[in-house]
C-alpha positions in Angstrom: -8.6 3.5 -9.7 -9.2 0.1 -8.2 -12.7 1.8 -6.8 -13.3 3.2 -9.9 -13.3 -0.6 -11.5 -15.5 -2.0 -8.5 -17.8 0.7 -9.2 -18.1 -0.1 -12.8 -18.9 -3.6 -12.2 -21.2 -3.1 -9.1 -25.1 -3.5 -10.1 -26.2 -1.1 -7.1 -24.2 1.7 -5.7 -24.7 -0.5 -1.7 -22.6 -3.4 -3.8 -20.2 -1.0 -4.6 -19.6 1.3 -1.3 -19.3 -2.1 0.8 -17.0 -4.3 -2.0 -14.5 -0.5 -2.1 -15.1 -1.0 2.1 -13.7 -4.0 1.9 -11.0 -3.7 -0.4 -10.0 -1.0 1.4 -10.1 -2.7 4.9 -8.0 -5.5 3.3 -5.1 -2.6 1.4 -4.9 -1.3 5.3 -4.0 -4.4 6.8 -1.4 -5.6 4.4 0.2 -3.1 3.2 2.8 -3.0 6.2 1.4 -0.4 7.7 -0.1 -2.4 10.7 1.7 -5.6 10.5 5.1 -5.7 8.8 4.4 -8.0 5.9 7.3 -10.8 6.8 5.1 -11.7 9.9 2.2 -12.3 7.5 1.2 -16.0 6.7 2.5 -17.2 3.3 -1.0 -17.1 1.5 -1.5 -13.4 3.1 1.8 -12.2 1.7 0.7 -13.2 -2.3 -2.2 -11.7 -1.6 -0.4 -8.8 -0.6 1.3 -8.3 -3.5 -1.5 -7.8 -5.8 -2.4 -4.5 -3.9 -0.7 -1.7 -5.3 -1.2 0.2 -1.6 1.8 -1.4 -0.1 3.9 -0.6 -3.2 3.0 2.9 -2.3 3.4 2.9 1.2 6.8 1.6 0.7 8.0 4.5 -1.3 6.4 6.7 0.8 8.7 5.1 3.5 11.8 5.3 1.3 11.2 8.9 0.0 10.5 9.9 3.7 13.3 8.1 5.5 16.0 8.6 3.0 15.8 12.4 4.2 16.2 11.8 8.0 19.6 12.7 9.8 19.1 11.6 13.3 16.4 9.4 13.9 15.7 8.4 18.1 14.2 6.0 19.1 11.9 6.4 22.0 9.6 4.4 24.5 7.9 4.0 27.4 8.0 0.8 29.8 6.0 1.6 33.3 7.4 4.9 34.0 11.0 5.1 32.5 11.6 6.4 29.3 14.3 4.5 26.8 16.3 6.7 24.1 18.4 5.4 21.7 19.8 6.7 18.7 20.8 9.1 16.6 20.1 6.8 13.3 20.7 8.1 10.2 17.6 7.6 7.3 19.4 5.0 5.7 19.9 2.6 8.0 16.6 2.1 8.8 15.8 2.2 5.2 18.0 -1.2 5.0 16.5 -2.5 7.7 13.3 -2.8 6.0 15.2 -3.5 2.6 14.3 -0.3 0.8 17.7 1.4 0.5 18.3 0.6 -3.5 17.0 3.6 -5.4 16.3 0.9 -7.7 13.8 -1.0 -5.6 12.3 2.6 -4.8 11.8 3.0 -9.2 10.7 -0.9 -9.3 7.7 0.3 -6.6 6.8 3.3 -8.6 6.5 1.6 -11.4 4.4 -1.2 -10.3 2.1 1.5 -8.8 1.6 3.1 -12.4 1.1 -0.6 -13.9 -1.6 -1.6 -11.4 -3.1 1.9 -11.8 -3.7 1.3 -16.0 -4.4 -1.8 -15.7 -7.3 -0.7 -13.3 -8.3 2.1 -15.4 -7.9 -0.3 -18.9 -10.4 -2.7 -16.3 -12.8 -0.1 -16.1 -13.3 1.1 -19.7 -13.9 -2.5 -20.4 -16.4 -3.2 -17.5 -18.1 0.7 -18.7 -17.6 -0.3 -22.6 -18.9 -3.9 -22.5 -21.2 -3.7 -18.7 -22.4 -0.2 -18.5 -26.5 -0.1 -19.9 -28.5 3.3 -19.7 -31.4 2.9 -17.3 -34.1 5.3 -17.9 
């Protein structure tokens, strides 16, 4: 939806694949999925919070974790291998702070609020912006 609204705005179609490049570069790297969001600088993190990609890729988290019995743990330093574990879903799910059903709801319904407003952003810009060439 959000490329949807840059594409309605964008005067040529190089504007608009390299603004939805960008904004998707940016929904990559803060949506937790590289770098957890509490190591973020402060002005990083509000910015963060406008892009409705890390409300989904936190209930994707929740939905996915909240089904997991035994969860190891395992790495590699040199050549031994470390194990620990079993960890049930939910614990990491706390760990993160995504273990109220209610904060999982609360995400969902921020994604469907950014998603109108994006698509109530790009009938305006197409109702208002949008000229026939010919």
């Amino acid at each position: 939806a959000l490329g949807r609204a840059i594409g309605a705005v964008a005067p040529r179609d190089a504007v608009c694949a390299g603004a939805s490049a960008l904004v998707l570069l940016f929904s990559l790297l803060l949506s937790g999925f590289f770098v957890s969001p509490h190591d973020l600088p402060h002005p990083w993190t509000l910015v963060s919070r406008c892009l409705p990609v890390k409300y989904g890729y936190e209930a994707l988290n929740a939905h996915l974790f909240a089904q997991v019995d035994d969860l190891f743990i395992v790495t590699k330093i040199g050549g031994d291998t470390f194990k620990t574990g079993p960890y049930p879903g939910k614990t990491i799910l706390h760990c993160f702070g995504l273990d109220s059903p209610n904060n999982v709801r609360a995400k969902h319904l921020v994604l469907g609020l950014f998603g109108l407003i994006a698509d109530a952003l790009t009938f305006l810009a197409l109702k208002l912006g949008a000229r026939e060439r010919r």
